[in-house]
C-alpha positions as a Markdown table, in Angstrom:
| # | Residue | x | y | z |
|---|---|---|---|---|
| 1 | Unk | 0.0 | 0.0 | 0.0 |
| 2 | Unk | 1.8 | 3.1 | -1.3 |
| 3 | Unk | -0.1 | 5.4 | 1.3 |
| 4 | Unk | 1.9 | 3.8 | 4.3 |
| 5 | Unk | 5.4 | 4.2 | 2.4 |
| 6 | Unk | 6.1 | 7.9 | 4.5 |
| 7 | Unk | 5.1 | 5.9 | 7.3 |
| 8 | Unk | 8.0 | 3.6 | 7.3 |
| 9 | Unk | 10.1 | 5.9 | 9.0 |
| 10 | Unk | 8.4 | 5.7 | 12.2 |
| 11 | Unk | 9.8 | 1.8 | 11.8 |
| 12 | Unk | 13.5 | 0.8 | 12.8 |
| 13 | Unk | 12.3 | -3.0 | 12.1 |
| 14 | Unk | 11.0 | -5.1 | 8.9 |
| 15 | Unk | 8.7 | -7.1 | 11.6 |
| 16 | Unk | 6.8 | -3.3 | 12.6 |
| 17 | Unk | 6.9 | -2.5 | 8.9 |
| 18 | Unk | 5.1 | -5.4 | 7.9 |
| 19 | Unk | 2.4 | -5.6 | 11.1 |
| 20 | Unk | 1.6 | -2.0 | 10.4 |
| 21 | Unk | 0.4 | -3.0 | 6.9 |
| 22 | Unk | -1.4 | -6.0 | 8.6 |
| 23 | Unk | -2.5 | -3.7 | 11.3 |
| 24 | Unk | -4.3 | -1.0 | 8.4 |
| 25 | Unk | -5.5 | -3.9 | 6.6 |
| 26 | Unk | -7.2 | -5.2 | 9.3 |
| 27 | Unk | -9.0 | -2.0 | 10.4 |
| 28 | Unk | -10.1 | -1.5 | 6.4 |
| 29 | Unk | -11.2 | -5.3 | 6.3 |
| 30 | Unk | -14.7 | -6.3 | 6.8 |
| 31 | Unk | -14.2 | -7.9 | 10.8 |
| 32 | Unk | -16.9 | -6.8 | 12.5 |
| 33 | Unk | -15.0 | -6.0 | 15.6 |
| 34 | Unk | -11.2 | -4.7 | 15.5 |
| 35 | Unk | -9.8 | -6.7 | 17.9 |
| 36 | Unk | -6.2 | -8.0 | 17.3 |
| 37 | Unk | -7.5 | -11.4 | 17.0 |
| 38 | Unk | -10.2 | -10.5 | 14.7 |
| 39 | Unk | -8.5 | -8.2 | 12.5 |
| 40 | Unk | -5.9 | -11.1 | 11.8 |
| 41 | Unk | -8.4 | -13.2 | 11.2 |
| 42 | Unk | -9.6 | -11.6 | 8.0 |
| 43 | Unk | -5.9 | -10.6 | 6.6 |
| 44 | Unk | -3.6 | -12.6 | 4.2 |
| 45 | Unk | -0.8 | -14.2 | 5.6 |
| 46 | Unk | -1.2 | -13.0 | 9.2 |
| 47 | Unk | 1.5 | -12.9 | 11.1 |
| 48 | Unk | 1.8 | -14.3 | 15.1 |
| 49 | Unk | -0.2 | -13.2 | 16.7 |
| 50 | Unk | 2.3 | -12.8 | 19.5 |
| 51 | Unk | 3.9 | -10.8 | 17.1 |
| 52 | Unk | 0.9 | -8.8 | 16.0 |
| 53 | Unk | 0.9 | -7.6 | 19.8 |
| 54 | Unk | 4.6 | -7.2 | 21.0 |
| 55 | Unk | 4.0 | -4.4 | 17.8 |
| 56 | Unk | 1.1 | -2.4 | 19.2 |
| 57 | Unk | 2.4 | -2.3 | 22.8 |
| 58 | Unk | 6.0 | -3.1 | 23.3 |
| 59 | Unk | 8.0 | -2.7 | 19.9 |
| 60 | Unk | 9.8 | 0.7 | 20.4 |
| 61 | Unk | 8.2 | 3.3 | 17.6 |
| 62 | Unk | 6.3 | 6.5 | 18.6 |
| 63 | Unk | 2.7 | 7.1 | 18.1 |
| 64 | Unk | 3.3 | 10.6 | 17.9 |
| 65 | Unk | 5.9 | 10.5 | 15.3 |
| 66 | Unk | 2.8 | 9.0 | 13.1 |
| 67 | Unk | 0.7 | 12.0 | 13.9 |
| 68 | Unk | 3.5 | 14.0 | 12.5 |
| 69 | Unk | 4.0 | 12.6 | 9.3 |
| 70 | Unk | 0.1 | 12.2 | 8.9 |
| 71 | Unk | -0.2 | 15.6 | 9.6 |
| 72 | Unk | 2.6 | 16.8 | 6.7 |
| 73 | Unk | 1.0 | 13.8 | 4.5 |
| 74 | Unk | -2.7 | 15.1 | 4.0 |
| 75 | Unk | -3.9 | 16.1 | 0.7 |
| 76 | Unk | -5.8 | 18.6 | 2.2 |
| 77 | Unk | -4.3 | 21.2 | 4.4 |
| 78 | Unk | -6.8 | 23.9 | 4.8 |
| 79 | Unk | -10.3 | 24.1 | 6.6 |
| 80 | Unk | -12.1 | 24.5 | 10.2 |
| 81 | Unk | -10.5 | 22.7 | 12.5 |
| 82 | Unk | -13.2 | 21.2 | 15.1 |
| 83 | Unk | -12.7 | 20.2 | 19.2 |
| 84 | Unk | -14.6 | 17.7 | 20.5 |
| 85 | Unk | -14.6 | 15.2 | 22.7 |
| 86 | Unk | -16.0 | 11.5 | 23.1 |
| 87 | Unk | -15.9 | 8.5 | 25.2 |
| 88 | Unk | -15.4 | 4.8 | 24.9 |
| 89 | Unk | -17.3 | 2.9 | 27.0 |
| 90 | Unk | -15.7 | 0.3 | 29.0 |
| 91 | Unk | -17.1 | -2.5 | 32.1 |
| 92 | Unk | -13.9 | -2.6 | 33.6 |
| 93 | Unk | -11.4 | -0.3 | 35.7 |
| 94 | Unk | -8.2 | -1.5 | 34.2 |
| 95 | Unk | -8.1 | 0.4 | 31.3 |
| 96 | Unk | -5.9 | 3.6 | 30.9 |
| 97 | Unk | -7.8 | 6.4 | 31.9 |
| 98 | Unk | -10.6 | 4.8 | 32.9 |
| 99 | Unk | -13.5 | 6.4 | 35.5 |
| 100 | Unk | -16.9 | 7.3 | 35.7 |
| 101 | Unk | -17.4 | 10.4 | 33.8 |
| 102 | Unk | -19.8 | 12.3 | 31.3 |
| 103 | Unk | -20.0 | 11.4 | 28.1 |
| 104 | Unk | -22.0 | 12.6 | 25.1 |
| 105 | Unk | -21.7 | 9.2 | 24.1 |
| 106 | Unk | -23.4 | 8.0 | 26.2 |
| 107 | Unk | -25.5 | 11.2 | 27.2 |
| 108 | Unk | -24.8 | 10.7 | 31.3 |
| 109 | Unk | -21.9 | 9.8 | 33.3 |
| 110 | Unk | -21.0 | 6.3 | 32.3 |
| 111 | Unk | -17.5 | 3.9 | 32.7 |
| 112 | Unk | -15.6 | 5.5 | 30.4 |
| 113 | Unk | -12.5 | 6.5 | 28.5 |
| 114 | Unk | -12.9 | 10.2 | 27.0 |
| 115 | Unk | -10.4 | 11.8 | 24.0 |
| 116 | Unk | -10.1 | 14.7 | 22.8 |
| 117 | Unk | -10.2 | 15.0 | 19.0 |
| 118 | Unk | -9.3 | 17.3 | 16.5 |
| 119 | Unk | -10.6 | 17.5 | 13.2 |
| 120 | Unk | -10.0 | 19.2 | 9.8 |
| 121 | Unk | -13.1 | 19.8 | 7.3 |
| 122 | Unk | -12.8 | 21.4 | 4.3 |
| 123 | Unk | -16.8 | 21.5 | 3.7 |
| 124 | Unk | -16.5 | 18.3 | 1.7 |
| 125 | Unk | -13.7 | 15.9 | 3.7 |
| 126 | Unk | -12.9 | 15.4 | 7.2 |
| 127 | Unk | -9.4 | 14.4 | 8.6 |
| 128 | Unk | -8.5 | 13.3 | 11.8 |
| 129 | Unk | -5.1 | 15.4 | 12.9 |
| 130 | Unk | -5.4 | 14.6 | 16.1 |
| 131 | Unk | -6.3 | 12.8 | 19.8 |
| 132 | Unk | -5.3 | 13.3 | 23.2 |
| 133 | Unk | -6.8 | 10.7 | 25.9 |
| 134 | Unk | -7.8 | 12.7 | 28.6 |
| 135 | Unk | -6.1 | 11.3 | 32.3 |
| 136 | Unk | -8.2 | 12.0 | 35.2 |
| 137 | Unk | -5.8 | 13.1 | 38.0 |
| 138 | Unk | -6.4 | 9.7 | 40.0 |
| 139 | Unk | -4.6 | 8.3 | 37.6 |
| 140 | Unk | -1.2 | 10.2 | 37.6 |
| 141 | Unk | -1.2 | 10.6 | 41.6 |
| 142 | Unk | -2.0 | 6.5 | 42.1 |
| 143 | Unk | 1.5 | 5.2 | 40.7 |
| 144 | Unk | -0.2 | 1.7 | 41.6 |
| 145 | Unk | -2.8 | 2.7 | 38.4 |
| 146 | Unk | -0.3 | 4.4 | 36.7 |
| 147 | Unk | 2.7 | 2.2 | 36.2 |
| 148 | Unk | 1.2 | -1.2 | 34.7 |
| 149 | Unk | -0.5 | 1.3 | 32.5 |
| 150 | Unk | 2.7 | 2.4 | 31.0 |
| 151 | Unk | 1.6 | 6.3 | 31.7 |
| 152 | Unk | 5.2 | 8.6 | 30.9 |
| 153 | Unk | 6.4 | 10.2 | 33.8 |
| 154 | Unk | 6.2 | 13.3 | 31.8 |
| 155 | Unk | 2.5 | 13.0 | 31.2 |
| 156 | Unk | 0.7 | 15.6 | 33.7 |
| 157 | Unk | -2.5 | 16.7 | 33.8 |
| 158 | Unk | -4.1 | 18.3 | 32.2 |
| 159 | Unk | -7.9 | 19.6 | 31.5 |
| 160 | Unk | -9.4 | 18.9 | 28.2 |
| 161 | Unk | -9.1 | 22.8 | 26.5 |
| 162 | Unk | -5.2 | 22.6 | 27.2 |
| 163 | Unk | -5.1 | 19.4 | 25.6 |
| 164 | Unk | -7.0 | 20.8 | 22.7 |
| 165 | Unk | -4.5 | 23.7 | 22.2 |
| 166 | Unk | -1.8 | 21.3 | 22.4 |
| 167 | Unk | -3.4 | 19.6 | 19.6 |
| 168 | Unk | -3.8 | 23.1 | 17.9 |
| 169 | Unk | -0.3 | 24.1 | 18.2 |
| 170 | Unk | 0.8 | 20.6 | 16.9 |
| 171 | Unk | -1.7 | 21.6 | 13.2 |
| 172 | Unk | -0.3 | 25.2 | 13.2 |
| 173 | Unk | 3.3 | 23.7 | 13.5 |
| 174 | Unk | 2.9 | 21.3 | 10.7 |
| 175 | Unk | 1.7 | 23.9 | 8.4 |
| 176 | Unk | -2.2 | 23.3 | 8.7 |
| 177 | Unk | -4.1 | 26.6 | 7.5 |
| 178 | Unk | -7.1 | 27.1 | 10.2 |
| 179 | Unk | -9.8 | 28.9 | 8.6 |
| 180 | Unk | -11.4 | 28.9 | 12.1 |
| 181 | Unk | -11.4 | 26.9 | 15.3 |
| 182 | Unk | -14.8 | 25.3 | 16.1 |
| 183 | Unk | -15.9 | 23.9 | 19.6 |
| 184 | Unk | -18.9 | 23.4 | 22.2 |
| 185 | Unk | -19.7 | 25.0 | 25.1 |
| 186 | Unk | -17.0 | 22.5 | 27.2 |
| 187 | Unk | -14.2 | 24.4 | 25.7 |
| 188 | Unk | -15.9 | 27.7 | 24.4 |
| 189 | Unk | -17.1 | 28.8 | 28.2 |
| 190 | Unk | -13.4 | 29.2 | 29.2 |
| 191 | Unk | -11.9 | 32.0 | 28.9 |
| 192 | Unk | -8.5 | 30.8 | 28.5 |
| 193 | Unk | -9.3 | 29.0 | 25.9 |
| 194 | Unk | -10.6 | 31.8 | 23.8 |
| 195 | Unk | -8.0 | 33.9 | 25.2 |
| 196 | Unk | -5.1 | 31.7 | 22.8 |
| 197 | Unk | -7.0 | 31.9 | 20.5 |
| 198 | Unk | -7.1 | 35.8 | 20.2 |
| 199 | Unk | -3.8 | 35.5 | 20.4 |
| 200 | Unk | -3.2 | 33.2 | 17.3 |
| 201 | Unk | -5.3 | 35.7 | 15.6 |
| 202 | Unk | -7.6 | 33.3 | 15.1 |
| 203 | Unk | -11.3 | 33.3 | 13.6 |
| 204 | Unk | -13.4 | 31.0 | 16.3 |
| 205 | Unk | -17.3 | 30.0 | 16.7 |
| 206 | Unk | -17.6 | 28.5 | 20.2 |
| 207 | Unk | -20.9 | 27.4 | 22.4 |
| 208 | Unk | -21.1 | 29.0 | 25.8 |
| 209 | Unk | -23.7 | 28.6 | 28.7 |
| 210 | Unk | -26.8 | 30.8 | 29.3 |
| 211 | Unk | -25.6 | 32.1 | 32.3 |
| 212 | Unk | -22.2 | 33.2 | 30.7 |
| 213 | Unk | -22.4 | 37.2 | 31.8 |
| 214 | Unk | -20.9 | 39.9 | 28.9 |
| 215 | Unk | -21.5 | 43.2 | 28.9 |
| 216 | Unk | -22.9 | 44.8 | 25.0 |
| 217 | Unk | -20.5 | 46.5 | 23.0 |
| 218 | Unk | -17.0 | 47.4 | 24.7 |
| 219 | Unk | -17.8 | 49.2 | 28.1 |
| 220 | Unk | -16.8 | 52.1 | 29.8 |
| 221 | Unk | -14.2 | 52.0 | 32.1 |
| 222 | Unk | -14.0 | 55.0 | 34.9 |
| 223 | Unk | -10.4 | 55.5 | 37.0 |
| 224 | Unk | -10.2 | 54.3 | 40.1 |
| 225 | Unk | -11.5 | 57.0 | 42.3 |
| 226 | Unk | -8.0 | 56.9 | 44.6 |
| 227 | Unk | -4.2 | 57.3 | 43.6 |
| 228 | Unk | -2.4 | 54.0 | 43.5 |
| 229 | Unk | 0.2 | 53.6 | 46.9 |
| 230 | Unk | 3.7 | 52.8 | 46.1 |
| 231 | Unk | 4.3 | 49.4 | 47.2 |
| 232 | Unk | 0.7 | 48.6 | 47.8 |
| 233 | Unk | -0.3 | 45.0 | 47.5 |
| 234 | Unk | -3.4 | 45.8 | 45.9 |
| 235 | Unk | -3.7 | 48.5 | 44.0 |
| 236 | Unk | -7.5 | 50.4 | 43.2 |
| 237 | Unk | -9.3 | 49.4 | 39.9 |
| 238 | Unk | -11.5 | 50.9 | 37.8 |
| 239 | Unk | -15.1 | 50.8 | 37.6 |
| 240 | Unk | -17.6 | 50.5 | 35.2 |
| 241 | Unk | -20.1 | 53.0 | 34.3 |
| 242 | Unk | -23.3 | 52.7 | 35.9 |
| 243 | Unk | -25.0 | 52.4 | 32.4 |
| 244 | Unk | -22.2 | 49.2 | 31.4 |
| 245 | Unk | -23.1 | 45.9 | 33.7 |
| 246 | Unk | -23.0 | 42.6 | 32.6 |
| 247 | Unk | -25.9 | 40.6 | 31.9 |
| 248 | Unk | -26.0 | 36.8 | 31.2 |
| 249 | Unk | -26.7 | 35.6 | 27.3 |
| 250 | Unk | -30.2 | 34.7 | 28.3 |
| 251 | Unk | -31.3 | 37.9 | 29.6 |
| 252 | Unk | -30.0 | 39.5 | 27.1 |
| 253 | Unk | -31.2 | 37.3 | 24.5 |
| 254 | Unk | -34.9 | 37.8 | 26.5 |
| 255 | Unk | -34.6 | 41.6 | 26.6 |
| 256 | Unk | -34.2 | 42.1 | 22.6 |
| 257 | Unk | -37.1 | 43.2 | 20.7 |
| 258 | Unk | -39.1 | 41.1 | 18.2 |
| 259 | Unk | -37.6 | 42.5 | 15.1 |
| 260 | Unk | -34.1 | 41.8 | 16.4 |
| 261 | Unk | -34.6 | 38.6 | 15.7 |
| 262 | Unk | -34.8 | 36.7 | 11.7 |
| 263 | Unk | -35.5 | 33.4 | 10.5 |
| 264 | Unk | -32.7 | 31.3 | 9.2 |
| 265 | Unk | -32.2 | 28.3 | 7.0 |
| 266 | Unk | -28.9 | 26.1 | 6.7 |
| 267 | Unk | -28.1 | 22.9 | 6.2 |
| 268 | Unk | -26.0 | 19.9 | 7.2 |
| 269 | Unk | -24.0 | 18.3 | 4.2 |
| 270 | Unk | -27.0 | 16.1 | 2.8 |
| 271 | Unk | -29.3 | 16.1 | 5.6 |
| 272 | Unk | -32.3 | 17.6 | 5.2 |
| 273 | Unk | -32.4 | 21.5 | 5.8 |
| 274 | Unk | -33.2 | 23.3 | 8.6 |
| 275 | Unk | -34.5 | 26.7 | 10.2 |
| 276 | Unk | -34.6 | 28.4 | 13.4 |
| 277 | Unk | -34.3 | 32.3 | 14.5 |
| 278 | Unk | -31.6 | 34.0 | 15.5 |
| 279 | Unk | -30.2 | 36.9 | 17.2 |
| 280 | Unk | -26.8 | 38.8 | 16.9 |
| 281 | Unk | -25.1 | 41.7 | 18.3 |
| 282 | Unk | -21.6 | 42.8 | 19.5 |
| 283 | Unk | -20.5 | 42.3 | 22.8 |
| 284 | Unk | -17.8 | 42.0 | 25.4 |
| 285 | Unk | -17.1 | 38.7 | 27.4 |
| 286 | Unk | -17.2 | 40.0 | 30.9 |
| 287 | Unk | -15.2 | 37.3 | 33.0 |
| 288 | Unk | -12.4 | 38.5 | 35.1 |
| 289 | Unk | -12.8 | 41.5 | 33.2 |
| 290 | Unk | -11.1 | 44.0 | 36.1 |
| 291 | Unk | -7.9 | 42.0 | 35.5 |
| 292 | Unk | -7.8 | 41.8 | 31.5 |
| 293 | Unk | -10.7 | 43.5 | 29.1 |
| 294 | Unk | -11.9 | 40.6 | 26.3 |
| 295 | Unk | -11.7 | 41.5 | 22.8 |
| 296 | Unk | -15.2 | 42.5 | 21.1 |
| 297 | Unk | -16.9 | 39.6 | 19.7 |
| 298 | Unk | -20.6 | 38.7 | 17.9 |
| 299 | Unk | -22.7 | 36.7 | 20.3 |
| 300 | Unk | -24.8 | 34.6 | 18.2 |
| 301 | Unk | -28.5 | 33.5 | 19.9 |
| 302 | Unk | -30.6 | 30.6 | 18.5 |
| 303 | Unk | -34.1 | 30.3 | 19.3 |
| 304 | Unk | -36.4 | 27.2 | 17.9 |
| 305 | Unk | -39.2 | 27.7 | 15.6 |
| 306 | Unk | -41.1 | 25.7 | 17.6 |
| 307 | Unk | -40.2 | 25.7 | 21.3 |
| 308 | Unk | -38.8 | 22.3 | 20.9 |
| 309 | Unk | -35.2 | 23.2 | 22.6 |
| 310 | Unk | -33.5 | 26.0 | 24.6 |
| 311 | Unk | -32.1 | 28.7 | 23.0 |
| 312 | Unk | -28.4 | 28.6 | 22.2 |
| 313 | Unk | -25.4 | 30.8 | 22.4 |
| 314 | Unk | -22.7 | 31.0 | 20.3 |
| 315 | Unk | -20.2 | 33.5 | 21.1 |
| 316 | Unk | -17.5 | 34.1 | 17.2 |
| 317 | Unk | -14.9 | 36.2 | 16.3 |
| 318 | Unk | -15.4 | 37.9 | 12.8 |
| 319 | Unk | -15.7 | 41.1 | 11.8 |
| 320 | Unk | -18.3 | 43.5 | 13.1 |
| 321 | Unk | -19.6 | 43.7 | 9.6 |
| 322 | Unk | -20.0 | 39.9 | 9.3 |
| 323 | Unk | -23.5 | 39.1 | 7.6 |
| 324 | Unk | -26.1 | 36.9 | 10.7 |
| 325 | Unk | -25.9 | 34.6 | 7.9 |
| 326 | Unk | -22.3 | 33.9 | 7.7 |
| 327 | Unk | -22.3 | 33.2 | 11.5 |
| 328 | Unk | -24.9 | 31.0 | 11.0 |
| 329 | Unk | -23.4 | 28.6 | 8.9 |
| 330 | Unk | -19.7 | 28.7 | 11.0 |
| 331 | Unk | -21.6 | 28.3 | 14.2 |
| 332 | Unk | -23.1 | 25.2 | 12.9 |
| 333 | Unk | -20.5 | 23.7 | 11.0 |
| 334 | Unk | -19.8 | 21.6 | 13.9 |
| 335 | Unk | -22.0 | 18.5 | 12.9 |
| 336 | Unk | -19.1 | 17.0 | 10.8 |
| 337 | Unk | -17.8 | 15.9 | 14.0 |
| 338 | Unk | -20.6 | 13.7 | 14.8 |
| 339 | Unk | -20.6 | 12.0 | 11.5 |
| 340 | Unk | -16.9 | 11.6 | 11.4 |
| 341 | Unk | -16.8 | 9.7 | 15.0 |
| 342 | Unk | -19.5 | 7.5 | 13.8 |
| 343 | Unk | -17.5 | 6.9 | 10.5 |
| 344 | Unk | -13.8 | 6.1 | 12.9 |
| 345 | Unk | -16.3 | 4.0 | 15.4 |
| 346 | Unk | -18.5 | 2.3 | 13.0 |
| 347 | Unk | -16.3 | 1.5 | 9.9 |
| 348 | Unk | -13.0 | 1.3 | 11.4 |
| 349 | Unk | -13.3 | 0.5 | 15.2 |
| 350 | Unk | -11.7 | 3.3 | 16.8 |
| 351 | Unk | -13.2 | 2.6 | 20.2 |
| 352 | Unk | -12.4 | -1.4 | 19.5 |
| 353 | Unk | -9.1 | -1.1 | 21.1 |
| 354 | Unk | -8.9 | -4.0 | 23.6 |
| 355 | Unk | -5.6 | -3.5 | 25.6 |
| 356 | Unk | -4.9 | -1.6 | 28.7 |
| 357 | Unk | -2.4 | 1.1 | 28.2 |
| 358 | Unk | -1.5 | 4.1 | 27.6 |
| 359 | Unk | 0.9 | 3.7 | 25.0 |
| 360 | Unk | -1.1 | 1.0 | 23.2 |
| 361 | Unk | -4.3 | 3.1 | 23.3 |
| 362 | Unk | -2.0 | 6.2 | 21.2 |
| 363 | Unk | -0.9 | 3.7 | 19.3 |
| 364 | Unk | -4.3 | 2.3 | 18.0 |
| 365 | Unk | -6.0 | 6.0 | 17.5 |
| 366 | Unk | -3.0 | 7.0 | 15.5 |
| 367 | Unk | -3.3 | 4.0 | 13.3 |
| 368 | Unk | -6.7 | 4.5 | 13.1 |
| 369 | Unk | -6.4 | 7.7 | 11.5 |
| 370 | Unk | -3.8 | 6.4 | 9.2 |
| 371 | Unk | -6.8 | 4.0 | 7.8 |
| 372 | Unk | -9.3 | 7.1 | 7.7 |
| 373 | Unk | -6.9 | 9.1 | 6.1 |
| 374 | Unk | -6.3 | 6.5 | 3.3 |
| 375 | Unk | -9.9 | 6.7 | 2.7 |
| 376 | Unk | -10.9 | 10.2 | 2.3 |
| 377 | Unk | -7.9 | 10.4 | 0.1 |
| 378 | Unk | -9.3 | 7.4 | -2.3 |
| 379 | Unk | -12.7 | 9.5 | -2.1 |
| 380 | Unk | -10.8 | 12.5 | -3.6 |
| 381 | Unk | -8.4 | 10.8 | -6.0 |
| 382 | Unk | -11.0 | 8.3 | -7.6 |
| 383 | Unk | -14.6 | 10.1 | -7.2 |
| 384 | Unk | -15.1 | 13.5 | -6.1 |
| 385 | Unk | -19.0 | 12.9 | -5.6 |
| 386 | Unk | -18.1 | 9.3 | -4.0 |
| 387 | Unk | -19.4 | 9.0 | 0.2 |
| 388 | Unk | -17.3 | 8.1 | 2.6 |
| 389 | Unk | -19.8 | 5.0 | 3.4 |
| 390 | Unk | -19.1 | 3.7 | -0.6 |
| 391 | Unk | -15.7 | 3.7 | -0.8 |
| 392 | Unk | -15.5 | 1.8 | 2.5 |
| 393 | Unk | -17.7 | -0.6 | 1.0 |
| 394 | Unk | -15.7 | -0.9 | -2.0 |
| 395 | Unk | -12.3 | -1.1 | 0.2 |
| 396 | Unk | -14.2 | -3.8 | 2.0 |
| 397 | Unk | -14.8 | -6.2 | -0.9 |
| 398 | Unk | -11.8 | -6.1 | -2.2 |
| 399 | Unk | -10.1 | -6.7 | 1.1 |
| 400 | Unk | -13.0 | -10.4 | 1.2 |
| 401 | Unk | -11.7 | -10.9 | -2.2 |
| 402 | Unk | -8.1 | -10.9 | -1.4 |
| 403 | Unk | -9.0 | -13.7 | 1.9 |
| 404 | Unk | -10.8 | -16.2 | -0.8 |
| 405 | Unk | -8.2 | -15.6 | -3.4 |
| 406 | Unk | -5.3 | -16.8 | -1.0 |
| 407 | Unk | -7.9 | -19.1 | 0.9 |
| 408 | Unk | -9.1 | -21.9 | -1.8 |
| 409 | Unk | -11.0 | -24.1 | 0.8 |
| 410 | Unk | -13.0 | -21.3 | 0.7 |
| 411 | Unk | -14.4 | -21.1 | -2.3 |
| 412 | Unk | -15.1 | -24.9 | -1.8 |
| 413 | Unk | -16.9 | -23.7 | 1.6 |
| 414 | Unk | -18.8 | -21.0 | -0.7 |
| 415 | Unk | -20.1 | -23.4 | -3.4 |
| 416 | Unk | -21.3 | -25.5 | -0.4 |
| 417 | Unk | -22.9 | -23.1 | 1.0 |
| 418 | Unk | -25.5 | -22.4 | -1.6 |
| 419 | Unk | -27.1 | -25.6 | -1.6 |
| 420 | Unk | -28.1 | -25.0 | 1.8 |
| 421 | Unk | -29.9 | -21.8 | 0.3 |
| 422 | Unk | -33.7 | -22.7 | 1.4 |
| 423 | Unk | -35.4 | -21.0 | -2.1 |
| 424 | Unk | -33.3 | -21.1 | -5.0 |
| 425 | Unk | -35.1 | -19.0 | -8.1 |
């Protein structure tokens, strides 16, 4: 497979080279589950499968060296890039990072691994450029959790926004043009978060909570009323003027008149279109804002035709000129991520992984990608207009055809099979 040949250099050994095209083909055949065993099952000449995995957790290559050349390998190199996060649901409490936590999911707090993702879309093409398991602290402060799950040293903690912006800074690095940062209400409600991304200069759409407080427009700030004293621990701050308080999004959302509000249509890829009314207006983020004033941005409010959710808020950074429409369709451009997780999950068993570690869990995302990647490139390369679902499909049946070509019994097994066929026309 000439997509894995930059891929080789993550390799120091024939053995990895050839279980890494063993471990691709196995996540591209048609094997139901992507376990070790199964994938082997349903690949030509498998090797051991000892062998099969001594490569995925002990053999001495770096999963992050993959992300690296994956990143500098895609086709595609400009779009939205998207943060999210999902879980993989597990019974036991062995697994790396491992603990009861929420999910979407799952939709509630479940037993559960959680990752933090990263995704390029273009508007046609998604790519996965990234994944950061997420380590509750338990498990770097209990060295008797943290050691037989191979966890670096080095690892810390570290909440899922910061592991997003690692993520980030790893895309920007490798050349990656942003046209925007995407991301729900988990990551958009910190201020941190958006605070890097001002100072990437980057565009952003990002959900926030109701009860997030800004203040509309820029506000006034009046000098502290007393001189500052030399030496003085704390020193007086300004104040706001009485006309500039902060309000929550949803009061503010309440308070704006009828016409304020227009109905708007978009739609998700294929999916059938759809409308709602929205809100938008300029306004200033008002958390901590005695310590460092936010940059003006649009907050974006959503309202249902037909009462049948909460509003939403979106606060974006575009131009004060930017068209309601325009926000519209960034603020939403977020649903590729659900259909690209069900895609990885689905059709190439990202959440299959079966071991226990940390360095085997990187390992098997990573790869995972690889085998996404090689598909939305096939999509480009051989049919624009072809879905994601079809050219899976057609990988599939090749990769069946290839098992009865170098199995002949099988074709024996095949014949026999249809005279067990109840109705034959």
């Amino acid at each position: 497979m000439t997509w894995l040949t930059p891929f080789r250099a993550c390799f120091g050994h024939e053995a990895q080279r050839i279980s890494v095209g063993q471990y691709i083909n196995g996540l591209l055949s048609d094997s139901a589950r992507k376990s070790m065993q199964a994938m082997l099952a349903r690949v030509t000449a498998p090797v051991r499968y000892q062998a099969f995995q001594h490569f995925l957790t002990d053999a001495p290559w770096e999963a992050e060296t993959m992300w690296g050349i994956l990143r500098k390998e895609l086709p595609e190199r400009a779009g939205v890039v998207i943060f999210d996060d999902t879980g993989f649901p597990k019974k036991g409490h062995h697994s790396v990072g491992v603990a009861r936590q929420y999910t979407g999911t799952l939709g509630k707090i479940g037993n559960c691994q959680v990752a933090v993702t990263a995704t390029l879309w273009n508007g046609v093409r998604a790519w996965l450029i990234g994944a950061a398991l997420y380590l509750p602290e338990a498990w770097l402060t209990d060295r008797a959790r943290c050691t037989p799950a191979r966890i670096p040293t080095t690892v810390v903690f570290q909440k899922k926004w910061e592991l997003a912006l690692g993520l980030l800074r790893q895309a920007l690095a490798a050349g990656v043009q942003v046209a925007a940062v995407l991301a729900d209400a988990g990551y958009g409600d910190v201020a941190d978060f958006r605070a890097a991304l001002h100072g990437w200069h980057l565009v952003y759409a990002v959900g926030i909570a109701s009860a997030t407080s800004v203040f509309r427009g820029t506000p006034q700030l009046q000098p502290p009323t007393r001189p500052a004293k030399p030496g003085a621990r704390r020193q007086p701050r300004p104040t706001l003027a009485r006309d500039d308080q902060p309000i929550a999004v949803s009061a503010l959302a309440a308070a704006l008149p009828a016409n304020a509000w227009r109905r708007v249509t978009w739609r998700n890829g294929i999916n059938p279109s759809r409308a709602a009314r929205f809100a938008a207006c300029r306004v200033t983020p008002a958390h901590d804002w005695q310590q460092t004033m936010a940059p003006e941005v649009w907050l974006l409010c959503e309202r249902s035709l037909d009462g049948t959710y909460d509003d939403k808020f979106f606060l974006i950074h575009l131009p004060p000129r930017t068209t309601l429409v325009r926000l519209v369709t960034l603020a939403h451009a977020r649903w590729a991520i659900e259909q690209q997780y069900q895609q990885l999950k689905t059709e190439l068993g990202l959440d299959h992984f079966e071991g226990r570690t940390y360095p085997g869990w990187n390992r098997h995302v990573a790869l995972t990608a690889v085998a996404y990647a090689f598909l939305q490139r096939e999509r480009m390369t051989r049919d624009p207009a072809i879905t994601f679902e079809t050219v899976r499909g057609i990988v599939q049946e090749i990769f069946t055809g290839l098992i009865f070509a170098s199995h002949p019994r099988y074709l024996a097994w095949l014949a026999d099979a249809r005279d067990l066929l109840p109705l034959r026309l």
